[in-house]
Structure formats: C-alpha cells, structure tokens
C-alpha positions in Angstrom: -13.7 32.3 -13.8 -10.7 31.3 -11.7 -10.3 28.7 -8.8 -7.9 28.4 -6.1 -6.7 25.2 -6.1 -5.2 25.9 -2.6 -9.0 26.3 -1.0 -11.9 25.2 -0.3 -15.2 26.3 -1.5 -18.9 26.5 -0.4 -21.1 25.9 -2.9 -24.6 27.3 -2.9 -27.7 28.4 -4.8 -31.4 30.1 -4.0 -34.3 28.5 -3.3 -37.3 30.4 -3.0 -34.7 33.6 -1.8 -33.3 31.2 0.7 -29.7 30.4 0.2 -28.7 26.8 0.8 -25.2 24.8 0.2 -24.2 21.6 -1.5 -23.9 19.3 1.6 -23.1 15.7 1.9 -25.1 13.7 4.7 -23.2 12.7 7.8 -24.5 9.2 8.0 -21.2 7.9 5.5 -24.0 7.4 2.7 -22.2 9.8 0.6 -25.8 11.0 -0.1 -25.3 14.8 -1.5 -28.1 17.4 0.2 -28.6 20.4 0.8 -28.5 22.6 4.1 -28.3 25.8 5.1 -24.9 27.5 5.3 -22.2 26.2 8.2 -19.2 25.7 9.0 -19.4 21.9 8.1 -16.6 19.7 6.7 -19.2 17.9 4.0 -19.7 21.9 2.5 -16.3 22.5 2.5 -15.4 21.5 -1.3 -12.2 20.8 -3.2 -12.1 21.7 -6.7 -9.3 19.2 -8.3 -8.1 20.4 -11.8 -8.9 18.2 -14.9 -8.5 20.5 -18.2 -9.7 23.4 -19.0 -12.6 24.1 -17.0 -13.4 20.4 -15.6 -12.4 19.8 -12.3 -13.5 16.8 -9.4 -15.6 17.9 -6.3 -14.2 16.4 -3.1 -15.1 17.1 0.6 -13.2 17.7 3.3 -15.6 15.6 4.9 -14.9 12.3 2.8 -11.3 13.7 1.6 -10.0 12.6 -1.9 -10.8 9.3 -2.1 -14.2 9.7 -2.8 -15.6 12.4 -5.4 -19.2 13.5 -6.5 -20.2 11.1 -9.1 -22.9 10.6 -11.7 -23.6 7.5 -12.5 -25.4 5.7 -15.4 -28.7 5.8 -13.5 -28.2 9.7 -12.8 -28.1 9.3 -9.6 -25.8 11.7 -7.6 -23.6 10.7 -4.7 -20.0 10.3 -3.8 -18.6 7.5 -4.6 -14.8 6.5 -4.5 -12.3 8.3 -6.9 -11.7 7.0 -10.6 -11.1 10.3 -12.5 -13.9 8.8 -14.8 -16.1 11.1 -17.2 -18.8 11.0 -14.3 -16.9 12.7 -11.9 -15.7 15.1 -14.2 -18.0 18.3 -14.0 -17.9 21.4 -16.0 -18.0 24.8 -14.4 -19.6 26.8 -16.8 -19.6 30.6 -15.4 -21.8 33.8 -16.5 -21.4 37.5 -16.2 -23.0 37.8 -12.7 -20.3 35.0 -11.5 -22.5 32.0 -11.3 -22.0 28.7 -12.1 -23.9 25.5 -13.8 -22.7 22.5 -12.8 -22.5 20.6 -16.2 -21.6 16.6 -16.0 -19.1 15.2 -19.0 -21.1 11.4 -18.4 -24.5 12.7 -19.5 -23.4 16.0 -21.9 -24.1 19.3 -21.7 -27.6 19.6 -21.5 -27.3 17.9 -18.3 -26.8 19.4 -14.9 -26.9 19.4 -11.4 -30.2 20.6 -10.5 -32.7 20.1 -7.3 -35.3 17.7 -6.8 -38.0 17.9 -3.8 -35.6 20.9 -2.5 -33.7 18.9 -1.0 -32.0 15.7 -2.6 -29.5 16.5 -5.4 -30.0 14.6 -9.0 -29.5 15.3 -13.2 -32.3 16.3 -15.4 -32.2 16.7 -18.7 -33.5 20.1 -20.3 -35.6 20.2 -23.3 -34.3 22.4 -25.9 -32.1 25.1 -24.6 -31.5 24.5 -21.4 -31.8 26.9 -18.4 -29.4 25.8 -15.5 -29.4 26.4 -12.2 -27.1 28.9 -11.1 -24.5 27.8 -8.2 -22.3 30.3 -6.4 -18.6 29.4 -5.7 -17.5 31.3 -2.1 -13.5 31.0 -1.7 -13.1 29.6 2.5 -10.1 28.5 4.2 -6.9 27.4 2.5 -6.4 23.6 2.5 -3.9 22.2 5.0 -0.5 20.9 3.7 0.4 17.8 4.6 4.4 17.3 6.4 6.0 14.7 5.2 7.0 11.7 6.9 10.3 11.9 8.6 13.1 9.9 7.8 13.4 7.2 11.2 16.3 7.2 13.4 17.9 4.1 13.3 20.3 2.4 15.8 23.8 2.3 15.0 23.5 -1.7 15.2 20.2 -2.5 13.9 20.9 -4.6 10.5 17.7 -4.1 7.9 15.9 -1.9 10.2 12.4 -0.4 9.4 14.1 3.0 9.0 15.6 5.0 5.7 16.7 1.9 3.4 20.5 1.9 2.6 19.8 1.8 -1.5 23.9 1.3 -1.6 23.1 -1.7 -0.4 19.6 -3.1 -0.9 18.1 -3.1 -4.8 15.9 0.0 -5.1 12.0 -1.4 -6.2 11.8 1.9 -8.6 11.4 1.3 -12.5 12.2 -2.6 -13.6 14.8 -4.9 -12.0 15.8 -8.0 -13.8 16.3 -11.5 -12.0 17.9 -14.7 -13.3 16.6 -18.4 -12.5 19.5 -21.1 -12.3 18.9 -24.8 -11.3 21.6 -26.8 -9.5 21.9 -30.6 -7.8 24.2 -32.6 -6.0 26.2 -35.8 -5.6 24.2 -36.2 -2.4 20.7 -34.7 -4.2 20.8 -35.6 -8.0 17.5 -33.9 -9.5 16.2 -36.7 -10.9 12.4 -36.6 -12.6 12.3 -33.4 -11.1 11.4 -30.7 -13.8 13.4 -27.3 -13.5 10.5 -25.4 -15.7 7.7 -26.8 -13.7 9.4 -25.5 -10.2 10.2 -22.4 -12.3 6.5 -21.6 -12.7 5.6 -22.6 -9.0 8.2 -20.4 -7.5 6.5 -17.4 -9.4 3.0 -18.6 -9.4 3.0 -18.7 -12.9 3.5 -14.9 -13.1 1.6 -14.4 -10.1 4.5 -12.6 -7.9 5.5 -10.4 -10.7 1.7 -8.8 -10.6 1.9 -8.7 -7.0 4.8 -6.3 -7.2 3.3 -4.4 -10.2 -0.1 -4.2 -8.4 0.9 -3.0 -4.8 3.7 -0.5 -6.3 0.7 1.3 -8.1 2.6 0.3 -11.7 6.1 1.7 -10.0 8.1 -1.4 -9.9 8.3 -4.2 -12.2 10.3 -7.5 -11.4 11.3 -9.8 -14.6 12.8 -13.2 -14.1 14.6 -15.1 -16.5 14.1 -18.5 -16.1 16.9 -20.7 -17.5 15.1 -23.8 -17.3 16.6 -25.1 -20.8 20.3 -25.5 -19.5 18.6 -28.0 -17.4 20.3 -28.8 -14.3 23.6 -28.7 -13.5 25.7 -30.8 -11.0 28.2 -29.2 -7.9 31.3 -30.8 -7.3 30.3 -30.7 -3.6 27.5 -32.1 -2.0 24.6 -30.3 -0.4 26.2 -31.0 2.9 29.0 -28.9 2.6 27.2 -25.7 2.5 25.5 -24.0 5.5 23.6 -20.8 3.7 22.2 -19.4 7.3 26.4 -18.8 7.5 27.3 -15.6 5.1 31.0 -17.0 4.1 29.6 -20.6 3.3 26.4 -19.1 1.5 28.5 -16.9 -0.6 30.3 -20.0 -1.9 27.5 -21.8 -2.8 26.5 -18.9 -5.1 29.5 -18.5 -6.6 30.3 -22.5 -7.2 26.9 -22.3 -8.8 27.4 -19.2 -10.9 31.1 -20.9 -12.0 28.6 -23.7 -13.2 27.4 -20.9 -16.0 30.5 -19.0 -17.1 30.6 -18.0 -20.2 26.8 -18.4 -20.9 25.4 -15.9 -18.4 26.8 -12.6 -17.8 25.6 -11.9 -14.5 26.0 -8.6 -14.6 23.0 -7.9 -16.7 20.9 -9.0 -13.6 19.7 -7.1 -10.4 19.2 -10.7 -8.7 20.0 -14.1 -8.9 18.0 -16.7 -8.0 19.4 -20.3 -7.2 17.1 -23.5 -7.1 17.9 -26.8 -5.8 16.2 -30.1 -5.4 13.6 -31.0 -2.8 16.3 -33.8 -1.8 19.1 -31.2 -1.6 19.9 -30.5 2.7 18.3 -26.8 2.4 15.4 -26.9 4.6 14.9 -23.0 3.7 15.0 -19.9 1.4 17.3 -17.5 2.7 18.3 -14.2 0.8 21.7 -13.3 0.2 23.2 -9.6 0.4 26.0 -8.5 0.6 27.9 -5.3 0.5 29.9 -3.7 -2.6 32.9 -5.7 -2.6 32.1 -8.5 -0.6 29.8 -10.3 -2.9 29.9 -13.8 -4.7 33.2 -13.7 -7.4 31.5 -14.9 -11.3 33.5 -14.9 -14.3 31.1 -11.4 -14.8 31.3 -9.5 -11.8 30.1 -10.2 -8.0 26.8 -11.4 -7.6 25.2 -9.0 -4.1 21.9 -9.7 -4.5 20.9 -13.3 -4.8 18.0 -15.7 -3.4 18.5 -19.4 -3.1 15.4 -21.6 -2.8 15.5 -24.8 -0.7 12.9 -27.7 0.5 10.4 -25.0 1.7 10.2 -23.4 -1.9 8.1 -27.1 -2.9 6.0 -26.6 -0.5 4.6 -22.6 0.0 3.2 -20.5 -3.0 4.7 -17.7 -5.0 4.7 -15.7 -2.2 7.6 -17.1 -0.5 9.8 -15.8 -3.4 8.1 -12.3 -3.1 8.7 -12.4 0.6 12.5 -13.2 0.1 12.7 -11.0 -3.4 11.8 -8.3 -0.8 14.8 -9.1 1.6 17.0 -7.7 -1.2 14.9 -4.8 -1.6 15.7 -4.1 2.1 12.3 -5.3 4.0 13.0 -6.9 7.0 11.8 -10.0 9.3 8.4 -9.4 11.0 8.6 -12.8 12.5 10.2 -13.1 15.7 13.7 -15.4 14.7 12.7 -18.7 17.0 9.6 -18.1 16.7 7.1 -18.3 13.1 4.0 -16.6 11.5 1.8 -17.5 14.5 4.1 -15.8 17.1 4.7 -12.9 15.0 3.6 -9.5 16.5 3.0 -8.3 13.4 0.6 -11.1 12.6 -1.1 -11.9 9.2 -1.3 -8.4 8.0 2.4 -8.1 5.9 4.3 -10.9 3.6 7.5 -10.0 5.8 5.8 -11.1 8.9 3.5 -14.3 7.2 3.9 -15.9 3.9 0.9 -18.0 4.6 -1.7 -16.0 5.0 -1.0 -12.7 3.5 -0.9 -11.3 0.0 0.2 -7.7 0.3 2.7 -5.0 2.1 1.5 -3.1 5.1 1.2 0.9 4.5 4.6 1.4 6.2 6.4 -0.9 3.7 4.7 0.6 0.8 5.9 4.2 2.2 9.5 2.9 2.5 10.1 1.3 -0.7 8.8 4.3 -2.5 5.8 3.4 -4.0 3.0 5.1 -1.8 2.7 8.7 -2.7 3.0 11.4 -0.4 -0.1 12.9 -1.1 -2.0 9.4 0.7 0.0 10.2 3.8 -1.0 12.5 7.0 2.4 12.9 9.3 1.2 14.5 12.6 3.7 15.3 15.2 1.9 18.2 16.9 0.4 17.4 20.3 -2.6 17.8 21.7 -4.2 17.2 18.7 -7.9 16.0 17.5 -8.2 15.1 14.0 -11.4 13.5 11.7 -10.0 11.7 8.7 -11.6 9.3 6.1 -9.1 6.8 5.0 -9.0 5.2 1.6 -7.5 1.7 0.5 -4.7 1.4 -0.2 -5.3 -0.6 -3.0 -6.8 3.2 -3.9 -5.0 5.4 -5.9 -6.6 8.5 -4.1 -7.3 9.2 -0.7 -5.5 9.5 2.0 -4.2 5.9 3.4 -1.8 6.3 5.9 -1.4 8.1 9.4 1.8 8.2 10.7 2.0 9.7 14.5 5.6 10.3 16.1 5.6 8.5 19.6 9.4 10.1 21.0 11.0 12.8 18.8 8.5 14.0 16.3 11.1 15.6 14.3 13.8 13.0 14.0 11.3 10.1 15.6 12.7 6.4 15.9 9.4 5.0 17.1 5.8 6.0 15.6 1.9 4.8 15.3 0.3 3.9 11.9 -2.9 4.0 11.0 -4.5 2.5 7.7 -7.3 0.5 6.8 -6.8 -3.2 6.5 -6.3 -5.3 3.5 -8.5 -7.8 2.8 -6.7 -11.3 1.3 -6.6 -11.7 -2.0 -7.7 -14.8 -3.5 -9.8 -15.8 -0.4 -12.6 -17.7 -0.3 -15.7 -18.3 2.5 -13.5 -16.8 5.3 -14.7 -14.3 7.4 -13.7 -10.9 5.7 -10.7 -8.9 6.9 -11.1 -5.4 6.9 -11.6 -2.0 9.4 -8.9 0.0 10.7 -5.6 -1.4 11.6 -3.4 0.0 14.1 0.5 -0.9 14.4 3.3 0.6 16.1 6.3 0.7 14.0 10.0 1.0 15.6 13.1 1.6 13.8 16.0 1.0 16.3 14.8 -3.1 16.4 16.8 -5.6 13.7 15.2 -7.9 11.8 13.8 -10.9 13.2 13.2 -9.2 16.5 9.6 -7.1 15.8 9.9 -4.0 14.8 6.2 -3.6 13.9 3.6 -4.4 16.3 -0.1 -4.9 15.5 -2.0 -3.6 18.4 -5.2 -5.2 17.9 -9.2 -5.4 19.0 -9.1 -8.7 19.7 -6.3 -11.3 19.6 -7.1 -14.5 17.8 -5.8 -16.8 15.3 -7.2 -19.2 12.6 -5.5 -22.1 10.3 -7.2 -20.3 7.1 -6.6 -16.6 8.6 -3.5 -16.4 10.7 -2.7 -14.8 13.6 -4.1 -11.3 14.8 -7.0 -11.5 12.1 -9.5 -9.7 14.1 -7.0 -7.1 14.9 -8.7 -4.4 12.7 -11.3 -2.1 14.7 -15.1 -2.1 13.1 -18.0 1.3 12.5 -18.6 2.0 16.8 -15.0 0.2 18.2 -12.4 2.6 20.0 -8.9 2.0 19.9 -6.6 3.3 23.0 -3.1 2.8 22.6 -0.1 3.7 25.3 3.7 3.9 24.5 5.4 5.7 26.9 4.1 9.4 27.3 1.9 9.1 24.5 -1.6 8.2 24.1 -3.5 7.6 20.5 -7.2 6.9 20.8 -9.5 6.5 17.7 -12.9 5.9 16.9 -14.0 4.5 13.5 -17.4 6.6 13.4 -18.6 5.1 9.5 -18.3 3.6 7.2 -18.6 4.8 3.2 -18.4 2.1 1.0 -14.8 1.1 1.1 -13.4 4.0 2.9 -13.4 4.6 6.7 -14.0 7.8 8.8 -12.6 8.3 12.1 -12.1 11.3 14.7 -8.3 10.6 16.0 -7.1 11.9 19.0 -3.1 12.3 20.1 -1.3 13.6 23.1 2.2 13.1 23.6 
C-alpha cells in the first residue's frame, strides 16, 4: 500500500460495528483517543516517510514538532519529534487494505491496539499475533508553505535587517576560519598579562564556537587560531593614536598590527582577524571592522575586510561579546539604540545583537537571515483577513514549525513585518524566574543599525539586573496579544501548552 505524502489521513478502526478515529485530546496533553469521525485537526494525520514502509504520525493539530511516540513504559502519546525508533511505526497492510500499526521500539509483535475503548496503548500478543486492523482514508492535501520574502531595504540603511550583502559580510554557511593576534603599546605595554589566558576568555574556552554550531543546527562552524605563542608584539604608535569608532584610523590599526606578522601569517588563509590589546591600551570597546572589496586593511598577504579588535570591555563581558561582534561581520546589525545600551534597547534581552549580558542565543529572524533556520520551520502569511491555529516548536527544535512571519505594508515585497516564535529560555541560568511563552516582535528593514529595527512588543514591560530588559515580554497559556502598525492588526491567543511547544489561534487583517 501507497501513501500520499502530500495529505492528510484519518485513521480509524471498528469497535463493536462502530467506526471511531485516532484522535488526540484538545487539552495540549498530547493524550491519543479515540472519537467518532470529524472534521478535527487532532484526526487529520501526516504520514512522514522513514524507509520502506515506516513513516512518523503527526497532526495537524500539534504540527511536526511533536509525533506519536512509544515510549519505554508503552505508554502512547505525542511527544516532541526525535525521529527515534519509538516514533517510527510500521504500516503493515493486508488484502482487504487495512493496516496494523506495528512500533520499531517494542518489535513486531507489538502494536497499537485499544484499551477501555477508549485510551490508546501497546500490548504485546502471545504467539502469533492478531492485530487490530486500522483503515487509512486519503483527506485534504496539506497546505504549502510561501516562503519568506526577501525585505525591501532603504537605499541608505547600512547593515539593515533585510537580504544580507554576502559580497560584503562573511556568509555563516560551512566553516570560517579566524586568527587571534596580541598587540601592546608604548603607552600600554602588556606586562604580566597572559595572551593565552585572554585567548580562552574571549571564547569562553570554546564556549562561543558551540554557540554558533548549536543555534546553526550544525550549519556553521567558526575556528579560531589563537597565536598566543608569538606572544605579544609592540606598535610603534601608541594607543592614542588610533580612534577605531573612525573607519580610516581603524583600518590602520589593523594593518600596523598585521605588518607586526609578515612573513609568519598569511592572512589570506583566514575569513577573520581578530586583534587583542591590553586592558591598559585607550580602547574602551570592541568594535568590528568591515570593509568593502578593495578598501580593506593592506598585509604583506592580501587586505584584511573582515576583522574584530577587542579592547578594555573584552576583560570584563563573557564570550559572548566576541560572538556578538563575530556576528557584525556576518552582517547582523545593532539592536541597541547607539546612545543608548542593553537596558534601552527595544529589542530587549531576547537577541546577542541587542544584549550581550543577558542573552545567549539569536532571535528567529536572525536565524532565518543568516541561513541556518530551514524553510520548512517557517509560516509566511501575507493574505488578509486571515485566522490561523498553529503550534509552534523551539527553536532549539529541529522539527516544527518556529517562526511566523506576517507582512505589515507590501506582502509581496514587504519592508516591515510581525514575528512570532516561542521564546528562548537563557542558557546557563540559574534560580531566575524562567523565560519562556510566545514572543512577539516587529521587525523593520529600512532602519540602520544602532537605530531599532526589531521591536519586542511585549505583555508586560519590566527589567531585572539578572534578566534584562523586556523579560516578561513573552505571552503565557490564557494571555492575548493585540498589536497595531498602521492598517494592520495581529491578535493571538496562546490557548496551551504541550510540553515545550505552544498552540495558538492567530488572527491578521491588514
């Protein structure tokens, strides 16, 4: 027997010559019943191809992040997505076009059967086994998902939150390679100060690097080269003479430092470089370097584009303020408003580009634009009136959807739109008041950096020294968002909750 992968199916059997469907409950248990036959989104079933005739059971209902799983207690339920053996299920047909519904976890004497006529479990069978028999009916196809629009940008936006310029910025695809120099000064001599030991702070000893890997699902890998055995090497010039918030002045500072190296690096090998002074040097920041083909920083081995180079600050803030500027050269802009800092930002704790202090990961929207979120975890809509119930996933998830992007002005070429995603807790955090619901941000592709183009629109507006600033943005199970830009109008209601997923009915009129 033959699926359509492009459908859904109702699944059903007989009970006493009554027929009666695979349901899940609508409580956000993930509890599999049964009911009689409707037109319900919990009987509405995706069959997801493994081999041969194995395949994962989704819902509509709970969408692909969550599948029907059996676990080592054979219980039944769904439960999120892991491709394991336990939500791998056999279809094993007959003549009259029935199925048994065998589970790879428990073997093949072990099937989906009923218990109390009602609740669905596994029982093993004595002998040769006699399954129940499960009927497959073919319903409506399954909607294909748009994809997300390139954003309109302003002709005089620099690092907008639109299409990034990968002439320019360092595409995070595959593995880019960094090196790690150390510099002083006649005015800032290094002194006791160890280049190896600020080395391993600046990545968190390998931290930063697993940050990348982690939230590119595996897609980008970042390796620095840290050249802490050439020690450090002295500038003619002191710290003084170089302003790097000034693009002529911070291009000689990198290229008096690469001159430092000729002949033992060839900085063409690398996608970055990386400069570190002393806490005494007069850097007070980090700022990232880019510049365009041909107007980069001269070395004995070609221009230097891409560079980072750490100043006082770097001492003092963890790993992630090298992933935060790492990211400038990947072409992620400011969240923060310039004159302004992390607690000002309108973006608040929820994305490294907007605060370093309080945040370990990449909004949705940053994920989507460097690449690494797949477009099968994103829902565009653009059509209007429309009224939509979605479960959202993670997206630390690799299945599910886990990102809603609405058009707000044009929804075919649209320079402004609403996201929705669930919120991501911090990592590493300790007896704080969890972070988590659904998170709601406008994003805007025609403002610069430094001058927010991505706006939290939270459910309440707070801030905390150990949480930042907008930490209670995120809406909870019974809250209802309402947001207004212009002529259009998003309202949600986060309905449940299912473990760590989140349903919601959506509505949008533009």
């Amino acid at each position: 027997m033959t699926f359509d992968h492009a459908h859904y199916y109702r699944i059903t059997t007989r009970i006493a010559g009554k027929e009666q469907a695979l349901d899940v409950a609508p409580d956000g248990s993930g509890r599999v019943t049964l009911a009689e036959p409707a037109e319900s989104s919990g009987q509405y079933w995706r069959l997801i191809p493994i081999e041969g005739n194995r395949y994962a059971l989704r819902t509509a209902y709970l969408g692909d992040g969550l599948s029907l799983t059996l676990d080592n207690r054979g219980s039944v339920c769904l439960s999120p997505t892991t491709l394991s053996t336990g939500q791998s299920w056999n279809l094993q047909s007959n003549r009259s076009g029935t199925c048994a519904l065998i589970n790879d976890l428990a073997g093949p004497q072990t099937c989906l059967r009923l218990q109390k006529q009602a609740a669905l479990t596994t029982r093993q069978a004595a002998g040769r086994p006699r399954h129940p028999r499960w009927t497959l009916t073919k319903l409506t196809p399954i909607p294909g998902q748009a994809a997300i629009p390139d954003l309109k940008e302003a002709a005089d936006a620099y690092c907008p939150e639109g299409c990034t310029d990968f002439s320019f910025y360092a595409r995070p695809v595959g593995t880019l390679h960094a090196v790690m120099l150390f510099v002083d000064f006649p005015d800032a001599p290094a002194g006791a100060c160890v280049p190896a030991e600020q080395g391993a702070h600046l990545q968190g000893n390998g931290q930063a690097q697993q940050l990348f890997h982690d939230q590119s699902y595996g897609a980008f890998t970042l390796t620095v080269n840290v050249l802490s055995h050439l020690g450090w090497r002295r500038l003619a010039q002191p710290s003084s003479r170089y302003n790097c918030h000034d693009f002529t002045s911070h291009r000689q500072y990198i290229a008096d430092a690469a001159g430092l190296f000729a002949g033992e690096i060839d900085f063409s090998q690398y996608h970055f470089v990386l400069i570190v002074a002393p806490p005494n040097a007069g850097f007070p920041d980090s700022p990232a370097f880019n510049a365009r083909p041909g107007q980069g920083a001269p070395s004995a081995s070609g221009e230097i584009r891409l560079a980072v180079t750490f100043g006082q600050d770097s001492y003092r803030n963890s790993f992630i303020n090298l992933v935060h500027e790492v990211s400038h050269l990947l072409g992620l802009p400011d969240l923060y408003p310039y004159g302004g800092d992390a607690d000002t930002s309108r973006a608040g704790c929820w994305d490294i580009m907007s605060d370093i202090f309080h945040c370990t990961s990449f909004i949705g929207w940053h994920r989507h634009k460097n690449g690494w979120l797949d477009t099968s975890r994103t829902i565009y809509l653009s059509e209007s009136p429309q009224e939509r119930y979605i479960t959202l996933s993670p997206l630390s998830s690799r299945y599910g959807t886990s990102m809603v992007v609405l058009s707000i002005d044009d929804p075919q070429c649209p320079s402004k739109v609403f996201v929705v995603e669930l919120a991501q807790p911090r990592e590493g955090a300790t007896n704080e008041r969890p972070r988590e619901g659904v998170l709601v941000y406008s994003v805007n592709s025609t403002v610069p950096t430094g001058h927010s183009p991505v706006v939290v629109h939270p459910k309440t507006v707070s801030s905390s020294l150990e949480q930042g600033y907008l930490y209670e943005a995120p809406y909870g199970v019974g809250d209802t968002a309402s947001v207004i830009d212009g002529n259009t109008r998003l309202t949600l209601t986060v309905l449940q909750q299912c473990g760590s997923c989140y349903h919601l009915k959506l509505s949008y009129v533009r």
